[in-house]
C-alpha positions in Angstrom: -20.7 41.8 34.2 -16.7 41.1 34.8 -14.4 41.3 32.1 -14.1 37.5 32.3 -17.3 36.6 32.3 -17.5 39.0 29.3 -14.6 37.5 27.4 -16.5 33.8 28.4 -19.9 35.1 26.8 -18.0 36.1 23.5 -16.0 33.2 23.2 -19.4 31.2 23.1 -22.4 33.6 21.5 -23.5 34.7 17.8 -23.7 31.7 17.1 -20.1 31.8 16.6 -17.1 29.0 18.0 -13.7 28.5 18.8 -10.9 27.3 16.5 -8.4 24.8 18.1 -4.8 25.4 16.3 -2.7 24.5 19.1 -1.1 21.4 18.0 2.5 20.6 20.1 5.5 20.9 17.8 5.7 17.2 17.8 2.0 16.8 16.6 1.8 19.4 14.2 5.2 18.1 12.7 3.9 14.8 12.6 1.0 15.9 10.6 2.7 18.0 7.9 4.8 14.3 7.8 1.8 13.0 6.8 1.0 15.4 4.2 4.5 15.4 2.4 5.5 18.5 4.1 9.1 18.8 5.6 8.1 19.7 9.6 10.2 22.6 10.0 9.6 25.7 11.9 8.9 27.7 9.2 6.5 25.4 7.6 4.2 25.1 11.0 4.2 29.4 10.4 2.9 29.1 7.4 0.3 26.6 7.8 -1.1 28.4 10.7 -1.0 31.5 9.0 -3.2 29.9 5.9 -5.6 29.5 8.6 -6.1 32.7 10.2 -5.7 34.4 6.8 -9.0 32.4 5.5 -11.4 35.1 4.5 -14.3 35.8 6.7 -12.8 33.5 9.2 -14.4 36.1 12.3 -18.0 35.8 10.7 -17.9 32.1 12.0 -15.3 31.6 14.3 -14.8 33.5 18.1 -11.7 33.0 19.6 -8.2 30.7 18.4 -6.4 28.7 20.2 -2.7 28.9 19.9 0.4 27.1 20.8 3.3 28.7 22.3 5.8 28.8 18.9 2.6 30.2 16.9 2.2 32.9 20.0 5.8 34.1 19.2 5.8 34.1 15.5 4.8 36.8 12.9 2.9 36.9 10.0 4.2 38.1 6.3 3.1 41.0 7.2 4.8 41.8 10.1 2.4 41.4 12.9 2.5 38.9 15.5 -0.5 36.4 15.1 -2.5 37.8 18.5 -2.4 41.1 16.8 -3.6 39.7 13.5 -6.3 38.1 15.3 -7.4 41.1 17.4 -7.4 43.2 14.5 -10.1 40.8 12.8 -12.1 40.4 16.2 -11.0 36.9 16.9 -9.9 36.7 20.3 -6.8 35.0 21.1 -6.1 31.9 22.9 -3.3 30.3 24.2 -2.6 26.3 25.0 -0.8 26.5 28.6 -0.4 23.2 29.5 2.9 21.0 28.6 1.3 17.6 27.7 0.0 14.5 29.4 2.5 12.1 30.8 2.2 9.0 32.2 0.6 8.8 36.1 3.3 7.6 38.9 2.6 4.2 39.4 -0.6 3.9 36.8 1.5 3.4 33.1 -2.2 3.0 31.4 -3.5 6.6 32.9 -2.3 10.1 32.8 -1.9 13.4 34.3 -1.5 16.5 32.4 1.3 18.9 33.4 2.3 22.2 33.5 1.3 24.0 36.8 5.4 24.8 37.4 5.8 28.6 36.4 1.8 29.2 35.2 1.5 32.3 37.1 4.8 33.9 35.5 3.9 32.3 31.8 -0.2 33.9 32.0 1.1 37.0 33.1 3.0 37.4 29.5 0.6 35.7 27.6 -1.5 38.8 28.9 0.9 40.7 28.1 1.2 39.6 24.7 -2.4 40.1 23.8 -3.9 36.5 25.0 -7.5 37.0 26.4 -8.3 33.1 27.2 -6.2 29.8 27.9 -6.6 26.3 27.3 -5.6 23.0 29.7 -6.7 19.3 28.3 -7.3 16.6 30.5 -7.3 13.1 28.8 -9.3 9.9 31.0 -8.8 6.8 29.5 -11.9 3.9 29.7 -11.1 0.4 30.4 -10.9 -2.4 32.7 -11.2 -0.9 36.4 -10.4 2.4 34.4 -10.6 4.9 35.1 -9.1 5.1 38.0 -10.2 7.3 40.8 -7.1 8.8 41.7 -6.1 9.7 38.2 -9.9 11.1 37.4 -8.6 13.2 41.1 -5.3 14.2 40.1 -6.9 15.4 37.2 -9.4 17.5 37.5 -7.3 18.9 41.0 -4.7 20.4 38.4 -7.7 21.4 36.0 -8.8 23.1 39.2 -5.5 25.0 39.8 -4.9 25.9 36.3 -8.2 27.9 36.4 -7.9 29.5 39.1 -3.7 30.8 38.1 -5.5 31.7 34.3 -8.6 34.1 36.4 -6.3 35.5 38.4 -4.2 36.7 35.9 -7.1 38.0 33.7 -7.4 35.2 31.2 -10.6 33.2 30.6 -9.8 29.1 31.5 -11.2 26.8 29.0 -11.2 23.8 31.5 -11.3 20.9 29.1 -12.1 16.9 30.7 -11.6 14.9 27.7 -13.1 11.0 28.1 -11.3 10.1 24.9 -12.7 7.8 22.4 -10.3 5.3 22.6 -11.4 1.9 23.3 -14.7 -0.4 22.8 -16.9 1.1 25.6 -20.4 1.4 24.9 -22.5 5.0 25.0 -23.2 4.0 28.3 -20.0 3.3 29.8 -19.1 6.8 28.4 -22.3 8.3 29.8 -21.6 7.0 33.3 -17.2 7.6 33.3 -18.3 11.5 31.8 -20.6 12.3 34.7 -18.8 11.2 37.4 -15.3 13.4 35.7 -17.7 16.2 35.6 -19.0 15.7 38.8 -15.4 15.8 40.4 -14.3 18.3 38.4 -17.2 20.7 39.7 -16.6 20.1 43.1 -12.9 21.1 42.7 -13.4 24.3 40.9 -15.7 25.2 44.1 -13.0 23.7 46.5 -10.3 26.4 44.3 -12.7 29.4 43.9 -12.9 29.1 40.6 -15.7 32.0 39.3 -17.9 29.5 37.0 -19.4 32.7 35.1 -15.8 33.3 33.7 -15.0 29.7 32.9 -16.1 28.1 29.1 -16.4 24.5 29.8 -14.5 21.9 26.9 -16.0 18.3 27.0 -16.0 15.4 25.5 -19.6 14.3 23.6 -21.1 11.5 25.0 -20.6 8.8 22.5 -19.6 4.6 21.6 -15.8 4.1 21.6 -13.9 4.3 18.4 -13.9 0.1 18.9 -17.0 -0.6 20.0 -19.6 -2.6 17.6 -22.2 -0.3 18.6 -23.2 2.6 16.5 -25.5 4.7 18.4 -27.7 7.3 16.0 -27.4 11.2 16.4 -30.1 12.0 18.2 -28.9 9.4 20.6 -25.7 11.2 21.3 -27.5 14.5 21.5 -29.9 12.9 24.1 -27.3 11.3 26.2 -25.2 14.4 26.1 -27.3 17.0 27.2 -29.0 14.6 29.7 -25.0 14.4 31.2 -24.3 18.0 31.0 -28.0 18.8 32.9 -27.1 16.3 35.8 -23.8 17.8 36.1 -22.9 21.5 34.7 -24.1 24.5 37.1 -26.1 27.0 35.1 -23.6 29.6 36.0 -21.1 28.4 33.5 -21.4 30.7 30.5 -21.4 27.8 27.8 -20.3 24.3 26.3 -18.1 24.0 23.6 -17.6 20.9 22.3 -14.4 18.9 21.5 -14.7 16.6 18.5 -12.3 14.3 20.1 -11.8 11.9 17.1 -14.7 12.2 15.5 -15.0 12.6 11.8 -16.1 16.5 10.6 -19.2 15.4 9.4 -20.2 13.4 12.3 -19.3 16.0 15.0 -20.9 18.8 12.8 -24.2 16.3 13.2 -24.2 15.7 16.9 -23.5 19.5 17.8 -26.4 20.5 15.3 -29.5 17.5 16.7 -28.5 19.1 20.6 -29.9 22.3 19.4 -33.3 21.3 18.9 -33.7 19.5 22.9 -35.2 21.2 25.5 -33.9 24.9 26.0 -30.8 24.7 27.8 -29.4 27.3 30.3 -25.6 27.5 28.4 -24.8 27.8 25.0 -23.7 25.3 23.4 -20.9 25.2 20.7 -17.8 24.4 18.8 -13.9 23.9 20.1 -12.8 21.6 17.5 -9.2 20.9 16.0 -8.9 18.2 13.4 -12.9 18.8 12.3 -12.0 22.3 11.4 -8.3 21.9 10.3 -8.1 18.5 9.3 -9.6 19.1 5.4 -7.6 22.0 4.6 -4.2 20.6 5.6 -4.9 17.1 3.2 -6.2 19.7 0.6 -3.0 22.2 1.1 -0.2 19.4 1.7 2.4 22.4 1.4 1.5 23.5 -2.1 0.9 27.3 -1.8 -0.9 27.1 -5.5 -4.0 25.3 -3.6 -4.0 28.0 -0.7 -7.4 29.4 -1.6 -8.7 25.9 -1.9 -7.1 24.8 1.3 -8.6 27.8 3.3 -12.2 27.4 1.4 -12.0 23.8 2.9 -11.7 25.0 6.4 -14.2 28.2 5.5 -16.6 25.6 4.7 -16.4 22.8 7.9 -16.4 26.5 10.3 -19.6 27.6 8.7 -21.3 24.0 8.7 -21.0 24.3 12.7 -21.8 27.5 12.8 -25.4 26.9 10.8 -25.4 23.8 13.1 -26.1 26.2 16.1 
């Protein structure tokens, strides 16, 4: 076994999955706005450090996902937040790419960057204790959309970016999000996720990518946020997996899940009805952001006297997924 396809196989077994805390300044700010809590640098600290102080946080969760200015900082107690979380067993995680912006000549589509200096950046986040990295992808359903190029253009950088994290000895999350956004049916989704996947296979083969050291980040297959339809879990489960089977080489270690908009409850649902298909060859799991974080920030809202409550919110939504595996 390699070391990455080791670090792949912890970041996804046990039952266990992967906490997303990797919010841009910009959006994390934005959501301590939201809360009634000034978006200063020192706030952002301390809300992230509420998180991986949550008691028995490594019974449930694998491996964290940081943003750069969390990477940097240090807890009260001195340590830097990687060495907090190795000294729990969490493995740490860091968000590499620097946001999607618009695609040239395309103002509805868009192409996430970041490629510029990777080798130099992964080589100190290795240094500084990260084992895995993250890239997202966003596609965008609508009229003629997407597009083939930007669906290209996309998964070619997803491509790169994998193949800079391996060879610096970090695992790639490779994340293809078909976001929610929209009034496409289950379908529609169905159809726009398999052909991203699809692509984004053959260009991990075209780069060299080592699939058995890859965890793979995808969207689940369901109704846009706008769409009338309301398809039931078991539909989503079904359509899901059914993608995933026609287009996810065995090799790949295992799934984990964005939540991509969907409400905690909801996500938590769909992720526990695709356990009981057919036996599948990868495990499948958890990589979600606002399902996980998203109760304890509206129950902490920046008042450290409902800290313990805050943290037994997010205890709770990480063991729900957990039992849901």
């Amino acid at each position: 076994m390699s070391a990455l396809n080791k670090i792949a196989r912890t970041l996804v077994s046990n039952k266990r999955g992967i906490l997303a805390a990797d919010e841009s300044i910009g959006t994390m700010s934005s959501r301590l706005e939201k809360v009634g809590v000034e978006p200063t640098e020192e706030n952002r600290r301390v809300y992230r450090e509420l998180i991986v102080t949550t008691p028995r946080l490594s019974e449930s969760t694998s491996g964290i996902i940081l943003a750069d200015e969390t990477f940097h900082q240090k807890l009260n107690n001195g340590s830097t937040f990687p060495e907090f979380l190795d000294d729990l067993g969490i493995l740490a995680g860091i968000k590499v790419d620097t946001g999607a912006k618009p695609l040239a000549g395309a103002s509805d589509e868009k192409i996430t960057e970041g490629l510029d200096g990777l080798r130099e950046r992964v080589a100190d986040y290795v240094r500084l204790g990260a084992t895995f990295a993250k890239w997202r992808a966003v596609i965008t359903i609508g009229d003629n959309l997407p597009s083939d190029r930007a669906v290209r253009a996309n998964v070619h950088a997803l491509a790169r970016y994998a193949g800079l994290c391996q060879e610096g000895g970090l695992v790639p999350i490779v994340e293809p999000e078909v976001l929610m956004d929209g009034a496409h049916s289950l379908a529609q989704c169905q159809q726009v996720t398999t052909s991203v996947l699809e692509s984004l296979f053959e260009e991990l083969d075209l780069m060299q990518v080592q699939l058995d050291g890859i965890v793979l980040k995808p969207n689940m297959v369901v109704a846009g946020a706008g769409s009338l339809e309301r398809p039931a879990v078991t539909d989503v489960a079904r359509a899901t997996v059914d993608t995933l089977r026609a287009t996810v080489p065995v090799t790949v270690p295992g799934i984990a899940f964005l939540s991509g908009g969907q409400s905690p409850e909801l996500a938590t649902q769909h992720l526990g009805a695709m356990q009981s298909l057919d036996p599948l060859p990868w495990e499948l799991t958890f990589s979600f952001g606002r399902a996980l974080v998203g109760p304890a920030l509206e129950t902490w809202r920046g008042d450290e006297g409902k800290r313990i409550a805050a943290q037994k919110a997010l205890s709770e939504r990480v063991i729900a997924n957990s039992a849901a595996r």
